[in-house]
N, C-alpha and C positions, 0 to 999 in steps of 0.2 A: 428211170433208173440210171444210164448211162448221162442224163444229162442233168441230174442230182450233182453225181460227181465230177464232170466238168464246172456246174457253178462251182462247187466248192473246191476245187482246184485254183479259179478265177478269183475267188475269195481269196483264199489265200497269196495269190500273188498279189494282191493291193491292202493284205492286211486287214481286210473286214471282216474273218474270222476268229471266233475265239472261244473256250470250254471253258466258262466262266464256272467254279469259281478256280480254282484250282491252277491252270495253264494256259498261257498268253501267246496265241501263236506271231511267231514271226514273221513275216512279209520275205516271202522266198529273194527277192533282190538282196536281204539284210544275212541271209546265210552263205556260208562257203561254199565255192564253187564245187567242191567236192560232196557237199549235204545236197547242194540243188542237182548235181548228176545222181547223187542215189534216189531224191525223194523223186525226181520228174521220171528215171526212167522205170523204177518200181509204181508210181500210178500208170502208166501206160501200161505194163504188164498183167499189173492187177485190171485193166480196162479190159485187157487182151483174154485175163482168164474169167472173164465175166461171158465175153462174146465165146470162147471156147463151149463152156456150160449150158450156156442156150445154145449152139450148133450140137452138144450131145443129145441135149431136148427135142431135139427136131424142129426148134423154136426159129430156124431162120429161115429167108425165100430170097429170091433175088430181086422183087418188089415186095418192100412191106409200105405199110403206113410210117411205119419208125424205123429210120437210117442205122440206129444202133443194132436192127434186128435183119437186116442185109448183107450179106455175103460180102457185096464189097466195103462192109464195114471194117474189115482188116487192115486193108488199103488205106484209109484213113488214118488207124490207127500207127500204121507204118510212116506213114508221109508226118503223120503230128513228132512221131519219135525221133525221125530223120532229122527234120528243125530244130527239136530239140536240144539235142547230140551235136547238130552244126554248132552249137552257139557255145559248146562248150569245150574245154583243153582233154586232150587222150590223157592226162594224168589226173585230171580229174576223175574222169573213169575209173580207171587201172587202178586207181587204191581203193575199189572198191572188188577188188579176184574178180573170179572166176565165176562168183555168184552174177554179177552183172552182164559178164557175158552169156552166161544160160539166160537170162531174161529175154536178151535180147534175142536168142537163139531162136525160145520160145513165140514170141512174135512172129521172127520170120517163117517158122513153121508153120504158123496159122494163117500166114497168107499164101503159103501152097497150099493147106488146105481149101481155102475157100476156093483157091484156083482149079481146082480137082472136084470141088461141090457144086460152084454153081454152073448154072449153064451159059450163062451170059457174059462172065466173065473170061477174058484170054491175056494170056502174055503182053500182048500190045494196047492191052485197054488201060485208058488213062480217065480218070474220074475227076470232077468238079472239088474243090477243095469245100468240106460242108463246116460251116459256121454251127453247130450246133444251137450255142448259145441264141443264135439270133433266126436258127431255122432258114437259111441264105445259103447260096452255092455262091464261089467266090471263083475266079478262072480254072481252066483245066490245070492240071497237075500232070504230074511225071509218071510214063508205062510201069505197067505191075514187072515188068521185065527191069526196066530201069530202077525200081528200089528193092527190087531183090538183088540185085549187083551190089546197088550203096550197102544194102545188110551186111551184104558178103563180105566189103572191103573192111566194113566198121569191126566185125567178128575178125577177121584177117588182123585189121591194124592195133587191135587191143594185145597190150600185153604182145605184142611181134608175133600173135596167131600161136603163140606160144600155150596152146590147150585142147582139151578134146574136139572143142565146141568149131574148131576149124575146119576140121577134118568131117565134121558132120555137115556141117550147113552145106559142105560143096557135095558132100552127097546126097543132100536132099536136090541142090540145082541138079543133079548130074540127072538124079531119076526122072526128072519134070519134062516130059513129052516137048520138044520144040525149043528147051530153053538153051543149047549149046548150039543149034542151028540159027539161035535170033541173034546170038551173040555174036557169034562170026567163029567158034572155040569148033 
């Protein structure tokens, strides 16, 4: 399921997608910065509310056979969105309100959950960057501590934090068992 719509995500960035007869997709390089901040970070969120769904299921474990069905599957999905969002201008963003940043909001929320669900997971776990496409781990990656900060700052620096969605993510940090202690806060 999850790695259905990565190919077609992948498809779509080199343009070998398309809904014949009807609509000719464009090759995400060929759209505005501003279409490629909205489409990349609503399929992340749509990623996000897929693994949501199956965590309501009881569908995840902290080993499964399928990466998409693990706990630190969130992680991934934070770290994919992180690069993302690197690659692209805060005005890109920002003209997309307030809806963009509850996405992202929503994300980071799911990776305190998973932090709260699984057992194996902690603040300071860093996980192998998963290639799905190719079923590969690629080096370690950055603590579940350290991109719940980068969330923080991305939610903070949109729109100058100028929204609800500010004032919540730092209370979700605040409640998170050890996360103002890791921090030095």
């Amino acid at each position: 399921m999850f790695r259905a719509q990565r190919r077609a995500r992948e498809g779509c960035m080199v343009g070998k997608l398309s809904f014949e007869p009807s609509a000719y997709l464009q090759p995400l390089p060929q759209l505005r910065e501003s279409q490629l901040a909205d489409i990349s970070v609503t399929q992340f969120w749509l990623l996000n509310r897929l693994w949501e769904l199956c965590m309501s299921h009881g569908l995840l474990l902290d080993s499964s056979d399928h990466a998409e069905l693990q706990y630190d599957f969130a992680y991934q999905v934070v770290n994919e969105l992180l690069n993302a969002c690197d690659s692209l201008s805060l005005c890109s963003m920002e003209v997309h309100g307030v809806g963009l940043v509850e996405k992202v909001y929503d994300i980071a929320v799911s990776l305190s959950k998973a932090l709260n669900s699984s057992t194996q997971m902690t603040l300071d776990s860093g996980y192998p960057r998963l290639d799905t496409l190719a079923d590969q781990s690629a080096d370690l990656e950055s603590s579940v501590e350290l991109l719940l900060q980068k969330l923080c700052e991305l939610i903070q620096k949109i729109r100058g934090g100028d929204h609800a969605y500010a004032s919540k993510i730092a209370t979700v940090l605040r409640c998170m068992p050890d996360y103002g202690n890791l921090m030095g806060t």
